[in-house]
KOLTIRO-35692 format. One line per field, with one value per residue (C-alpha): x, y, z. Coordinates in nm, 4 decimals. Last residue first. Example, Ala and Ser with C-alpha at 12.3 -4.5 7.8 and 13.67 -1.06 7.14 Angstrom:
KOLTIRO-35692
c1 <- (1.3670, 1.2300)
c2 <- (-0.1060, -0.4500)
c3 <- (0.7140, 0.7800)
END
This chain:
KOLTIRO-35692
c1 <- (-2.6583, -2.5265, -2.3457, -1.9767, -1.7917, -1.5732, -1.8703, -1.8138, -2.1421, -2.2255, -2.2871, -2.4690, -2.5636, -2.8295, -2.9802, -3.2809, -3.3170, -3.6424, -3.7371, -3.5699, -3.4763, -3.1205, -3.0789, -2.8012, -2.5215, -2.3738, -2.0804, -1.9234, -1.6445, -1.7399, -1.5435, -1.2652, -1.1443, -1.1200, -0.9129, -0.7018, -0.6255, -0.5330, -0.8964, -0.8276, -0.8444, -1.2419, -1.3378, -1.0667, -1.2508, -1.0214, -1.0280, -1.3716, -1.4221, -1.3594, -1.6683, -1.5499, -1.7329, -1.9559, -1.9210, -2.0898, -2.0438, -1.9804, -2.1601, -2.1138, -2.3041, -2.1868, -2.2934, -2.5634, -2.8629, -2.7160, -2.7548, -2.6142, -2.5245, -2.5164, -2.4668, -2.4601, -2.2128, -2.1301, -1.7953, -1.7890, -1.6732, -1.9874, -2.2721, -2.2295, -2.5308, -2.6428, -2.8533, -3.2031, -3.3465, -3.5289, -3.3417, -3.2818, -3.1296, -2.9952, -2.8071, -2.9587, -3.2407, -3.3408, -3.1716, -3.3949, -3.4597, -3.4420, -3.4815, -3.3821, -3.4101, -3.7810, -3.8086, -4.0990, -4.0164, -3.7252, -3.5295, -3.4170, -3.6581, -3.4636, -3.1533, -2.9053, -2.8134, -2.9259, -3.2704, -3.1250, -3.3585, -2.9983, -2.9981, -2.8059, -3.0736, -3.1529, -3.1505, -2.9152, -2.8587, -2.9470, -2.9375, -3.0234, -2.9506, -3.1007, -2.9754, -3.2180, -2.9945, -2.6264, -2.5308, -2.1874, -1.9508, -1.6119, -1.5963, -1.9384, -2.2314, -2.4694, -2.5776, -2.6355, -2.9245, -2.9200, -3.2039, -3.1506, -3.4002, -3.2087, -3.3594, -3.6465, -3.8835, -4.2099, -4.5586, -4.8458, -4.7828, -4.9308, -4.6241, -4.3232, -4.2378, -3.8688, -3.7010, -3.8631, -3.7000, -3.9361, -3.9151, -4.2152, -4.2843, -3.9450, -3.7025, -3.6023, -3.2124, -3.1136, -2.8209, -2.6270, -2.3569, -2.1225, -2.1349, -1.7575, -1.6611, -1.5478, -1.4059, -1.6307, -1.3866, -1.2053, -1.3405, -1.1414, -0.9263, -1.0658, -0.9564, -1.3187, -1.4979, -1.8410, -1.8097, -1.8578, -1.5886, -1.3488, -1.5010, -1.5148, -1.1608, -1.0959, -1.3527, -1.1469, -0.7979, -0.9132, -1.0424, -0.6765, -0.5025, -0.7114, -0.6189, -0.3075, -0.0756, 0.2469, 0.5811, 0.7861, 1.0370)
c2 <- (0.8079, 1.0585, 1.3578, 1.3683, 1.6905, 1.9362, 2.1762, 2.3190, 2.6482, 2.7844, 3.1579, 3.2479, 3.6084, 3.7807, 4.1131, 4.3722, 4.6942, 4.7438, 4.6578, 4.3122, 4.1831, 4.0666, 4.0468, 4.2571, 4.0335, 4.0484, 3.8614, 3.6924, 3.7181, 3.4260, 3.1509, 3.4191, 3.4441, 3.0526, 3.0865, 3.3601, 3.1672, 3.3896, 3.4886, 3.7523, 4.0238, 3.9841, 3.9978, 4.3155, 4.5179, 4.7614, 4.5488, 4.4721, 4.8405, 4.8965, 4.6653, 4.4512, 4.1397, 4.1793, 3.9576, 3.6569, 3.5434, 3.2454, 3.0183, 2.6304, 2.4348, 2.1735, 1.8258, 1.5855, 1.7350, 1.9812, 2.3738, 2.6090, 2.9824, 3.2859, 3.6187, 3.8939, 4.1579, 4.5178, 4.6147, 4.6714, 4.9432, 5.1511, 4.9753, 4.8989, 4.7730, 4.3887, 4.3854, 4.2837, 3.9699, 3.6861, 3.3648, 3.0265, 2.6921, 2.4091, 2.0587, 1.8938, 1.6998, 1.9752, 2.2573, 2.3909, 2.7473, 3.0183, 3.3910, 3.6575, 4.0367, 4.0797, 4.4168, 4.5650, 4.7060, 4.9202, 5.0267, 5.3835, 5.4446, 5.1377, 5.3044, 5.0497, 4.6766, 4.6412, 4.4858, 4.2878, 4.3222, 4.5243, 4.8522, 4.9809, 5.1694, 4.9773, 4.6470, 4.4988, 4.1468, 3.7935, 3.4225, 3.0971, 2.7408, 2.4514, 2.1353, 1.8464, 1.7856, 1.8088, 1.7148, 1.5672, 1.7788, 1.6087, 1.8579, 1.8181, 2.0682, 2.3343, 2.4479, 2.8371, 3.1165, 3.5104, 3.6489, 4.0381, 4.3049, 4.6756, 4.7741, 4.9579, 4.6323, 4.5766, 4.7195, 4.4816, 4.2815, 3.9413, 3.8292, 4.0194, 4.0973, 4.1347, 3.8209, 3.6087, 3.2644, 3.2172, 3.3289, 3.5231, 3.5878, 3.7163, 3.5861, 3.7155, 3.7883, 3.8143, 3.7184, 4.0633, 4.0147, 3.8365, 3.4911, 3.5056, 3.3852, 3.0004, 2.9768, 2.7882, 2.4582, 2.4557, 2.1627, 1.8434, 1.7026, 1.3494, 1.0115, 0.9357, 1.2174, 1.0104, 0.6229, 0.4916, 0.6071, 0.5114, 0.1710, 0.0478, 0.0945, -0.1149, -0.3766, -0.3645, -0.3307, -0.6694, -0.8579, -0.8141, -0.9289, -1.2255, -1.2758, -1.2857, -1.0041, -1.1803, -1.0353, -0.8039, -0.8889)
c3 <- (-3.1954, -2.9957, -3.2154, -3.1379, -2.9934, -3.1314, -3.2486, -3.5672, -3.5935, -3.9411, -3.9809, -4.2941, -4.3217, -4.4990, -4.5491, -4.5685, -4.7511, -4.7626, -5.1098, -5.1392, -5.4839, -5.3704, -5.0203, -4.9073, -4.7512, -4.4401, -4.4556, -4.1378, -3.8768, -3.6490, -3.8365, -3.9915, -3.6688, -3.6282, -3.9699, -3.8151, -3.5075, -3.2195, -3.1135, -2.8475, -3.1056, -3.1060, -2.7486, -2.7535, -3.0066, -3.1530, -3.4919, -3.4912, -3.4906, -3.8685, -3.9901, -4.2900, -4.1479, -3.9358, -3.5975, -3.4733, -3.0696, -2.8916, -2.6100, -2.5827, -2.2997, -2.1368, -2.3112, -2.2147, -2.4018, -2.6516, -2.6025, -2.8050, -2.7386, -2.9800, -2.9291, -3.2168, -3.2310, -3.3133, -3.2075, -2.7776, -2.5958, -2.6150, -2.8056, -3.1709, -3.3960, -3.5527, -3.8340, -3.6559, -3.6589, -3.8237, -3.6832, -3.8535, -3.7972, -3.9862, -3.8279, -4.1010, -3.9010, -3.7750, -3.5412, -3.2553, -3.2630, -3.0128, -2.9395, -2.7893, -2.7865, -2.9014, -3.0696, -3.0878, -2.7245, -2.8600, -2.5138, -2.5131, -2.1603, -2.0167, -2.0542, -2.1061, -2.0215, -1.7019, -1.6774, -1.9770, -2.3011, -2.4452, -2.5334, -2.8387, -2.9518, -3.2852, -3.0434, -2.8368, -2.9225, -2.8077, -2.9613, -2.8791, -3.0233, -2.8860, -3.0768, -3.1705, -3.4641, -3.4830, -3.8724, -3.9466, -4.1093, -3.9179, -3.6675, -3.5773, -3.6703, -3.6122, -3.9532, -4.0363, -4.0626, -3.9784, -4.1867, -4.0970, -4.1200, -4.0691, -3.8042, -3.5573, -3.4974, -3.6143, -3.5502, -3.5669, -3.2535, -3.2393, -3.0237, -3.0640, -3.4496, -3.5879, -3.3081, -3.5115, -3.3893, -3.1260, -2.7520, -2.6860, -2.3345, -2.2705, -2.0963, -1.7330, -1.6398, -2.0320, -2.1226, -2.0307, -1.8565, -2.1134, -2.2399, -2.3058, -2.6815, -2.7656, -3.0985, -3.4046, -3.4437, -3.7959, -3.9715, -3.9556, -4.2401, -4.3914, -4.3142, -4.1947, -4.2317, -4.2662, -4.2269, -4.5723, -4.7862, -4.5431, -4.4070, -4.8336, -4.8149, -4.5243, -4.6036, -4.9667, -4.7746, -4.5416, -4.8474, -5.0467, -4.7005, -4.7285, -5.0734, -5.0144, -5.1944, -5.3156, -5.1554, -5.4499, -5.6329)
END
């Protein structure tokens, strides 16, 4: 037969129970961590004046960038799902010319100077950012690639990189092939979506950010 269940023991599992349901991923599988990707040379040696989240239209400029419009959004986030507000994240890109806002990161005379470069948005209470960009394009050596770096008061900082997904060159693209773990691949290799309804040709991609770190309180 089996032992009889006190009913302090019977309390203990309830609290216990009631501890797992309440105390977010607790018990539960971790997300896959976004991989770490270099910084490269090119973050860019003086920001621009404008450093908002529309990296399309420069300041009161009329005339927008050369590109195919992207609306790059995502959640910064732990790796149990909870929400990292407060967050800095930045990104930078070449632009339709393949030249970076870097003093040296092309022909100068190339560079697009409706297009911003950079920009930065800090996360809400979600974890959710957003950016107005340009579709990503390839510059010698490298696939075509969007940087991204976060910044959290108190921790180091974490830089990767988003990729398209289905584009041939990712797969001669060293900075790519040196992620091992095909589900962390799959993290920063990411649809590009054609918005449905829109005009000018303009897309989407979602590219959420796992953190292995734990929010402050």
């Amino acid at each position: 037969m089996h032992a009889p269940i006190s009913r302090r023991n019977f309390l203990n599992g309830l609290v216990l129970s009631a501890a797992a349901w309440q105390v977010p991923g607790a018990f539960a599988e971790e997300l896959t961590r976004t991989p770490a990707q270099t910084e490269g040379p090119f973050y860019p040696d003086k920001l621009p004046l404008d450093t908002d989240n529309d990296l399309i239209i420069v300041n009161d400029k009329l005339t927008p960038a050369v590109g195919t419009i992207t609306h790059l959004s995502g959640k910064v986030t732990t790796v149990t799902g909870s929400p990292i507000r407060n967050a800095l994240v930045e990104i930078w890109q070449v632009d339709n010319n393949a030249i970076y806002l870097h003093s040296g990161g092309g022909d100068r005379k190339k560079l697009d100077s409706n297009f911003q470069g950079f920009g930065r948005f800090l996360t809400g209470s979600t974890g959710e950012y957003y950016f107005r960009t340009i579709k990503p394009v390839p510059y010698p050596g490298r696939t075509p690639h969007i940087h991204v770096a976060v910044k959290i008061k108190g921790q180091p900082k974490f830089t990767t990189q988003c990729y398209i997904k289905g584009e041939p060159q990712n797969e001669r693209d060293g900075i790519v092939r040196s992620i091992r773990d095909p589900k962390q691949k799959a993290m920063v290799v990411i649809d590009f979506k054609p918005v449905e309804g829109s005009k000018i040709g303009e897309v989407a991609a979602k590219f959420d950010i796992v953190l292995g770190m734990t929010p402050a309180s």
